[in-house]
ZADO-396184 format. One record per residue: x, y, z of N, C-alpha, C, O in turn; residue number from 1; residue in one letter. Coordinates in pm, whole numbers, always signed. Layout:
N
n.xx, n.yy, n.zz, ca.xx, ca.yy, ca.zz, c.xx, c.yy, c.zz, o.xx, o.yy, o.zz, resi, resn
X, Y, Z, X, Y, Z, X, Y, Z, X, Y, Z, NUM, a
...
//
This chain:
157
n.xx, n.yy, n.zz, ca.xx, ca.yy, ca.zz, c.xx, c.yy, c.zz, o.xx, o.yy, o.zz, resi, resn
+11630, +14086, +7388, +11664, +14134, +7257, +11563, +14241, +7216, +11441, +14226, +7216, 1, x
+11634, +14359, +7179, +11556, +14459, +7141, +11484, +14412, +6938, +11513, +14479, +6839, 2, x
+11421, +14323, +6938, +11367, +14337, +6811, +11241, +14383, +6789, +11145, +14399, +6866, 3, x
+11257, +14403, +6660, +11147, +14508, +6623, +11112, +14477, +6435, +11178, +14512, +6337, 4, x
+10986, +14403, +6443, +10969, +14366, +6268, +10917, +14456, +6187, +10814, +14409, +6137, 5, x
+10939, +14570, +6148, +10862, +14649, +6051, +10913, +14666, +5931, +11007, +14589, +5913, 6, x
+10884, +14749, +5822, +10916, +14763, +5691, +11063, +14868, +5689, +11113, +14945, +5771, 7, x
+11097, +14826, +5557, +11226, +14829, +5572, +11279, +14961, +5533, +11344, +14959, +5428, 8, x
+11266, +15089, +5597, +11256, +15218, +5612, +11306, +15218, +5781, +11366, +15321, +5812, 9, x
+11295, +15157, +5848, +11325, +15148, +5951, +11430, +15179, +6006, +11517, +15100, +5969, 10, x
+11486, +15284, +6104, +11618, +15303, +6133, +11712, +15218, +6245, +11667, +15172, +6350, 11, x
+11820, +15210, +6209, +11882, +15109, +6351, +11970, +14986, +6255, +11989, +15006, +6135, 12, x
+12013, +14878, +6315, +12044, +14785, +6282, +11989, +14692, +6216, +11887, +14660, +6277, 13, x
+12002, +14633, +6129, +11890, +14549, +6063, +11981, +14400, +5972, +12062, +14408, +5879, 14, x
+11930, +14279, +6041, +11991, +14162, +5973, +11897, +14109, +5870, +11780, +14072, +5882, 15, x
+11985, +14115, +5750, +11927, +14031, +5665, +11877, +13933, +5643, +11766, +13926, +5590, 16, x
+11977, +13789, +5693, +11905, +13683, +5715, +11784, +13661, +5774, +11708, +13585, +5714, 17, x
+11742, +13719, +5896, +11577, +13701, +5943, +11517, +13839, +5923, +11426, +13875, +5998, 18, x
+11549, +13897, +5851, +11455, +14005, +5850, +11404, +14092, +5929, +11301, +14152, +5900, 19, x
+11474, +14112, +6048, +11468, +14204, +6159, +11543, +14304, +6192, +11659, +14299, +6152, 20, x
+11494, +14446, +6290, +11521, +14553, +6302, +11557, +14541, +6464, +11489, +14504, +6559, 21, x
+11717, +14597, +6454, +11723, +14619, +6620, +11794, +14751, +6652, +11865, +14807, +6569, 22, x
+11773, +14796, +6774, +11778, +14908, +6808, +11963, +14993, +6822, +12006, +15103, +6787, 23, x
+12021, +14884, +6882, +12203, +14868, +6915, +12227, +14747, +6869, +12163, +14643, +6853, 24, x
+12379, +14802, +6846, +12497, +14675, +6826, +12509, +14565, +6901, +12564, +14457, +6877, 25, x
+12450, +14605, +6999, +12459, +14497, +7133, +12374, +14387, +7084, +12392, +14266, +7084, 26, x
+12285, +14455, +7047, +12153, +14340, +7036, +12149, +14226, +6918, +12097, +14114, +6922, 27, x
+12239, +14304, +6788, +12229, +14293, +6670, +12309, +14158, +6719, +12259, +14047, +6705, 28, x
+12421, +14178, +6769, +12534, +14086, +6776, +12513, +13913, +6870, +12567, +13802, +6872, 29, x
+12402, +13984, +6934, +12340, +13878, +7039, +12265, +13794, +6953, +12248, +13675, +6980, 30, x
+12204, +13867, +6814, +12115, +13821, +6764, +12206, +13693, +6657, +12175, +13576, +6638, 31, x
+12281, +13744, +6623, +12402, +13675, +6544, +12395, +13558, +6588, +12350, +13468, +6517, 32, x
+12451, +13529, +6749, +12451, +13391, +6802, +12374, +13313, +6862, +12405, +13224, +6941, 33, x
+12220, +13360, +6807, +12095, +13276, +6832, +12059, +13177, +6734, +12053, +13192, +6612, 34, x
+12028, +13039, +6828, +11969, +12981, +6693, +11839, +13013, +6607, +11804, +12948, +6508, 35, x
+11769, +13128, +6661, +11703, +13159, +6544, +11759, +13250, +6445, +11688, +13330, +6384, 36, x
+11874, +13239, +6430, +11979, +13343, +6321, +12028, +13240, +6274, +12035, +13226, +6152, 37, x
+12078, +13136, +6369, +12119, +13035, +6293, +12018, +12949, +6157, +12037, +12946, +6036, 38, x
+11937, +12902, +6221, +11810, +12884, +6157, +11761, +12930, +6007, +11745, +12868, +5902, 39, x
+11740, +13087, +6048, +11713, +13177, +5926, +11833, +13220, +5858, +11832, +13331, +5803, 40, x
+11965, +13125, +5855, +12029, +13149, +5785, +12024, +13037, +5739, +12002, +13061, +5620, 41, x
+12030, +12900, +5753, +12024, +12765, +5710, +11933, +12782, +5580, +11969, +12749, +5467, 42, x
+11789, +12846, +5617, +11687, +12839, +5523, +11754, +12945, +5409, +11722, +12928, +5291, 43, x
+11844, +13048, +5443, +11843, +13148, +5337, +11973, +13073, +5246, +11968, +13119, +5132, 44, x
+12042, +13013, +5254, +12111, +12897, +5202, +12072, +12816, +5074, +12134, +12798, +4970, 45, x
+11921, +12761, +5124, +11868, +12678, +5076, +11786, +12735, +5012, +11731, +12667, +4924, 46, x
+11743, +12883, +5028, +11691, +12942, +4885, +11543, +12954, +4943, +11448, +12976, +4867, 47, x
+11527, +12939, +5082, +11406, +12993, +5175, +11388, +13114, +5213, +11492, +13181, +5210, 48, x
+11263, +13184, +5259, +11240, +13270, +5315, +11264, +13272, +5447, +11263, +13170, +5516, 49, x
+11281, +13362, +5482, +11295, +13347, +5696, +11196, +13345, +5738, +11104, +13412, +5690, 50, x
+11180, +13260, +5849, +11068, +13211, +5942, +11060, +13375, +6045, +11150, +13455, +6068, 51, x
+10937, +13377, +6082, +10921, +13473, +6184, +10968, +13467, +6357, +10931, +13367, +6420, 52, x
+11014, +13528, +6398, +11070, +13469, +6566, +10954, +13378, +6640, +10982, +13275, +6700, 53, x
+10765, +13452, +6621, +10719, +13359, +6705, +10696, +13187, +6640, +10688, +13092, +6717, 54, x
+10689, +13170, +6495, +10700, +13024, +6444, +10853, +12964, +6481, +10848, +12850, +6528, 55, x
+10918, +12992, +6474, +11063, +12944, +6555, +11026, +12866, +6678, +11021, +12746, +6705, 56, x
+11001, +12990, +6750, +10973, +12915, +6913, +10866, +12832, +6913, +10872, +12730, +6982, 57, x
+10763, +12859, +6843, +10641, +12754, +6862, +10668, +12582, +6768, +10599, +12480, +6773, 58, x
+10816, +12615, +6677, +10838, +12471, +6665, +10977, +12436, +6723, +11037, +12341, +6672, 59, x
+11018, +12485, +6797, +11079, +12436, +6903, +11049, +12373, +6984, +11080, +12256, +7009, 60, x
+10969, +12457, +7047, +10870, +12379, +7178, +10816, +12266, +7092, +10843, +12155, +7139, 61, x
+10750, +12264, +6984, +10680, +12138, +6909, +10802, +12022, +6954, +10783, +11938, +7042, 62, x
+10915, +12036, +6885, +10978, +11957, +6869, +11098, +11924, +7016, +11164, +11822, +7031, 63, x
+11098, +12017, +7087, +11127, +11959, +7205, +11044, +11910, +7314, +11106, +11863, +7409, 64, x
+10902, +11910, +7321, +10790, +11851, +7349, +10809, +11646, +7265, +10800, +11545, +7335, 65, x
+10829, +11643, +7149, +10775, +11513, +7091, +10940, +11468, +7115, +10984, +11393, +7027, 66, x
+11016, +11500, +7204, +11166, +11452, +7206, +11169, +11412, +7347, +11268, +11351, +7388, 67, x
+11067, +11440, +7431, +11081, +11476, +7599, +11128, +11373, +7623, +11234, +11371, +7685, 68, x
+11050, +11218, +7574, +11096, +11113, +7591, +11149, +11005, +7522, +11085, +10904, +7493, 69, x
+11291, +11030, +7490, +11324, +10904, +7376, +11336, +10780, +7407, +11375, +10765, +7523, 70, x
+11311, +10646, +7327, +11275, +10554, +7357, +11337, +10505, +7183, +11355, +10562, +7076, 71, x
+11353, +10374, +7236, +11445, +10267, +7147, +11320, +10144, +7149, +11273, +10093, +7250, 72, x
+11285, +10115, +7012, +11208, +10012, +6987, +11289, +9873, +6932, +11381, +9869, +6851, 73, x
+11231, +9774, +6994, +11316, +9649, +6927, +11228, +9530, +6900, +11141, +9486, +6975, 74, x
+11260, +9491, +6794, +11163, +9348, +6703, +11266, +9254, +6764, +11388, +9245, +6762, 75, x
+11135, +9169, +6834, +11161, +9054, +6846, +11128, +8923, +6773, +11008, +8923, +6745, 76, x
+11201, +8793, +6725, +11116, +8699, +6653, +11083, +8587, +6725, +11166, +8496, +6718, 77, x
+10977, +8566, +6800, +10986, +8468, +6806, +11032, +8304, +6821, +11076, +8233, +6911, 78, x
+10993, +8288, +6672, +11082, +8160, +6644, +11175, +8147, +6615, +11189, +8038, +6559, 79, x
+11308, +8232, +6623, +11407, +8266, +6599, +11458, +8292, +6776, +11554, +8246, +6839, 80, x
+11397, +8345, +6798, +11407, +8420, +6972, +11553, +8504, +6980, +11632, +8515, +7075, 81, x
+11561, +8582, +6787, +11643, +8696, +6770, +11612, +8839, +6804, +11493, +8861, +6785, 82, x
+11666, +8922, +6838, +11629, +9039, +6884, +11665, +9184, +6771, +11767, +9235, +6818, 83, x
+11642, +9225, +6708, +11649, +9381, +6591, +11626, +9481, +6622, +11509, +9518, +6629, 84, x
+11750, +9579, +6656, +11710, +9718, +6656, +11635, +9805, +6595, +11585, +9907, +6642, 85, x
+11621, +9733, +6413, +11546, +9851, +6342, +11437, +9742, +6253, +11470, +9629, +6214, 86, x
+11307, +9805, +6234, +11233, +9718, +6174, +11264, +9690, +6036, +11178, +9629, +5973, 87, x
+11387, +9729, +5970, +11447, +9719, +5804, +11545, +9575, +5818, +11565, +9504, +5720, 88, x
+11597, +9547, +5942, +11665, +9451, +5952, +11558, +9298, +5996, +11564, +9185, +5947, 89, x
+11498, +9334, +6069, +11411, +9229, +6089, +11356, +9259, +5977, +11429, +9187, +5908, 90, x
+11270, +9318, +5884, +11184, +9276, +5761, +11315, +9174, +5710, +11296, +9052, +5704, 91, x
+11408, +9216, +5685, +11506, +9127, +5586, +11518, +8961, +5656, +11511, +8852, +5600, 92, x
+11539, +8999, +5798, +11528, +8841, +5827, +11425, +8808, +5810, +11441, +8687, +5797, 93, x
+11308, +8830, +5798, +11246, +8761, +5802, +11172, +8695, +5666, +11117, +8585, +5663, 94, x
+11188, +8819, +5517, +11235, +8759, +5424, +11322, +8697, +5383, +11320, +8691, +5260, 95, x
+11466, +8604, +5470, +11534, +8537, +5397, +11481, +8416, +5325, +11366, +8378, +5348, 96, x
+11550, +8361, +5250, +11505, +8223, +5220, +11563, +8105, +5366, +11501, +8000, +5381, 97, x
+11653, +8130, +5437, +11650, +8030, +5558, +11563, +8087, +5698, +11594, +8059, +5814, 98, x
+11476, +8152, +5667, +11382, +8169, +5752, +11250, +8151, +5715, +11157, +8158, +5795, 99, x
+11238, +8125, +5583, +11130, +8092, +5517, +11127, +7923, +5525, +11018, +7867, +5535, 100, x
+11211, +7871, +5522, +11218, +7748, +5515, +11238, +7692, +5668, +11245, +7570, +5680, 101, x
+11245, +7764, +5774, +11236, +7703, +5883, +11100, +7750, +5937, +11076, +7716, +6053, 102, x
+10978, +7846, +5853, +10863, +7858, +5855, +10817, +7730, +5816, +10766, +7654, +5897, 103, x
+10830, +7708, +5720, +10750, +7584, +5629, +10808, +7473, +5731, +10715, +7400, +5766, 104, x
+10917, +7440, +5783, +10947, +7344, +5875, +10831, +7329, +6008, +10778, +7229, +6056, 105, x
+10822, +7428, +6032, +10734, +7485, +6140, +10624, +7446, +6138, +10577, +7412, +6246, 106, x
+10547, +7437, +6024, +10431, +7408, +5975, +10297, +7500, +6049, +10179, +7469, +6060, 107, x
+10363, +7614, +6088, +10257, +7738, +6059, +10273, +7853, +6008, +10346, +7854, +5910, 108, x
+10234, +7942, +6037, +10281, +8105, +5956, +10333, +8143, +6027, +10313, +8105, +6143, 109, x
+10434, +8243, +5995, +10515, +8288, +6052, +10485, +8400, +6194, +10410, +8494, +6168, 110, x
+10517, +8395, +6281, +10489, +8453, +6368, +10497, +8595, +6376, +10593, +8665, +6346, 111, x
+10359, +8638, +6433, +10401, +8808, +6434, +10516, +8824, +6504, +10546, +8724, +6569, 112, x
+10643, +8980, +6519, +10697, +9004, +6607, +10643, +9099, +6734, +10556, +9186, +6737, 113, x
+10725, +9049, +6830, +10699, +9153, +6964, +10782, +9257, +6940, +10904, +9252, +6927, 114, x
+10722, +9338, +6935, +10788, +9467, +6939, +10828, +9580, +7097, +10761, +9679, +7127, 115, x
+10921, +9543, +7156, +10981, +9578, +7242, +10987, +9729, +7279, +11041, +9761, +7173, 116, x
+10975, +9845, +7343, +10949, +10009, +7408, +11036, +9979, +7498, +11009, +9905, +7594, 117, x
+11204, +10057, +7468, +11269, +10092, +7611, +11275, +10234, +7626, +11279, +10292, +7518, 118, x
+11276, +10291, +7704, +11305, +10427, +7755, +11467, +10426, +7743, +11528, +10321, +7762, 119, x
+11516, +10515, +7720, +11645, +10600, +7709, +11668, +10669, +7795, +11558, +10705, +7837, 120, x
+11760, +10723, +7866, +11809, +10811, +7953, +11827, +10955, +7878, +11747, +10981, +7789, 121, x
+11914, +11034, +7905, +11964, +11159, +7902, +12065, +11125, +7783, +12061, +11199, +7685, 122, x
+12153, +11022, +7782, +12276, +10989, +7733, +12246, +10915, +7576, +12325, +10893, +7485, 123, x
+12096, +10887, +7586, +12059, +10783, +7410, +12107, +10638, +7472, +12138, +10543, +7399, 124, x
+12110, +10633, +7606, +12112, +10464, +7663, +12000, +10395, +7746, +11916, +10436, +7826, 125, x
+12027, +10294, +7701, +11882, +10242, +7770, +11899, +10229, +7910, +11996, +10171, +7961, 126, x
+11768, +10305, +7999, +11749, +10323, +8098, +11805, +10214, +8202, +11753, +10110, +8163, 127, x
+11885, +10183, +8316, +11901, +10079, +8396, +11801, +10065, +8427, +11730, +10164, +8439, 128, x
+11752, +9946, +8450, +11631, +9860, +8472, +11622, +9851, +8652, +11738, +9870, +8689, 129, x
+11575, +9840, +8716, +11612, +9821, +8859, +11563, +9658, +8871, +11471, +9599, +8815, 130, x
+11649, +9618, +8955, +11714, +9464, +8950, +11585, +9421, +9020, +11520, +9491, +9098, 131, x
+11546, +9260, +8968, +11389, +9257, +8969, +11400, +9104, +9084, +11467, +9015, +9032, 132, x
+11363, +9082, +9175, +11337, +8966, +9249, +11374, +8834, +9182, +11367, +8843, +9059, 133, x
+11403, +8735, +9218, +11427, +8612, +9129, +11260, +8508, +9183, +11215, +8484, +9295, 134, x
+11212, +8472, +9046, +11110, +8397, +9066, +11084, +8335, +9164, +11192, +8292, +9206, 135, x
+10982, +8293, +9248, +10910, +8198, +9338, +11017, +8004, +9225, +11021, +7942, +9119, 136, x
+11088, +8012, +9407, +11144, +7883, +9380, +11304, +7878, +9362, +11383, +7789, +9392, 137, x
+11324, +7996, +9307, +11517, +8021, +9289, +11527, +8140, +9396, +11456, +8222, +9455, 138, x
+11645, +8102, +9386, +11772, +8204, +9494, +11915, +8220, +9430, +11984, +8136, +9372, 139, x
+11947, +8392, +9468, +12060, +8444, +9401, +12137, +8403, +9510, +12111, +8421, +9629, 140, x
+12284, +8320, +9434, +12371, +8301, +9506, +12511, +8378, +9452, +12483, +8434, +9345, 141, x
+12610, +8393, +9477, +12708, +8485, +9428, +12816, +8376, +9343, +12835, +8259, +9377, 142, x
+12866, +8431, +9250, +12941, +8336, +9185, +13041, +8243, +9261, +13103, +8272, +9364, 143, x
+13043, +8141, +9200, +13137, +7980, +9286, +13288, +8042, +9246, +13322, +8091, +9138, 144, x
+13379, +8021, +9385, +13521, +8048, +9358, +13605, +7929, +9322, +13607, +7839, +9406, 145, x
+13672, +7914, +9215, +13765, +7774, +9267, +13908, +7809, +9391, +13944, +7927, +9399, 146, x
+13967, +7724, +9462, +14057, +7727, +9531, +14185, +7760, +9476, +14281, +7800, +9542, 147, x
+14181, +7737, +9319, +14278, +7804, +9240, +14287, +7968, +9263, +14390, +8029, +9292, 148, x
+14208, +8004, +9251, +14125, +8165, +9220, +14183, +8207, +9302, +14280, +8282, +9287, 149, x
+14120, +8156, +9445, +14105, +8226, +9577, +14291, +8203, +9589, +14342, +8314, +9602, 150, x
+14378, +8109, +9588, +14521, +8107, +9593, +14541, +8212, +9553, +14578, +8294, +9638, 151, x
+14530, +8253, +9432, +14587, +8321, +9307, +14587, +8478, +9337, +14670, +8564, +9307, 152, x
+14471, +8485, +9405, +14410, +8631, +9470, +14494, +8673, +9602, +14530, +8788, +9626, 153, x
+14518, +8563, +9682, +14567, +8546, +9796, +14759, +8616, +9776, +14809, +8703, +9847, 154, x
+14816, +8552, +9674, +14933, +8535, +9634, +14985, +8723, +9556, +15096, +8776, +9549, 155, x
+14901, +8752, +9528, +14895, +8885, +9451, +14898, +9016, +9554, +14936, +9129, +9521, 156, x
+14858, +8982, +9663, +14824, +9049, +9775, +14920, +9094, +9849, +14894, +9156, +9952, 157, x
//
């Protein structure tokens, strides 16, 4: 992109929304379908000034830097051994009055929660886990067929 920021005497193309000078139509028009046009038009909307091209990119990168890795946090309770996506829902359980009263049943304080870190994929899903050994003492066996089943499968065939 041919841009060029100077005072506004300047000859050539010139967009209002960000406040820049370009040389051709070509450029002007390229400039149109950037999100930093997009951007510095959002703000001029809202009754802002336009950001300069290099603060744009430097909070871009900010903010696609603190995004690199998304991750899904989850409250766990304990004594409940319920699981909460967002810490507004667990605060509430855990202020109910029937969780207060199965505290006092308890006859200690209420337990901190574990707070759970999954990684996310590409998609905003939680990462597949890779399938983990079965403890010292068990063995994976494959699900039991009944002879019904196996008929039934047989008969379809």
């Amino acid at each position: 992109m041919a841009a060029v920021e100077q005072p506004r005497a300047e000859t050539g193309f010139y967009c209002s929304t960000s406040g820049t000078y370009f040389l051709d139509k070509e450029s002007l028009a390229e400039h149109y379908k950037s999100d930093f046009h997009r951007y510095n038009l959002k703000r001029k909307v809202a009754g802002l000034p336009p950001v300069t091209k290099e603060w744009f990119e430097a909070r871009k990168a900010q903010l696609t830097s603190a995004t690199a890795a998304p991750h899904q946090k989850i409250w766990y309770d304990p004594l409940t051994k319920k699981k909460f996506h967002s810490q507004n829902t667990y605060q509430a359980h855990v202020s109910s009055k029937k969780y207060q009263d199965l505290v006092r049943q308890n006859g200690q304080h209420a337990p901190a929660p574990i707070i759970m870190v999954k990684q996310l994929d590409s998609n905003n899903s939680v990462a597949a886990n890779t399938a983990k050994p079965p403890p010292a003492g068990f063995t994976v066996k494959a699900p039991h067929r009944t002879a019904a089943a196996a008929a039934a499968d047989d008969s379809t065939k």
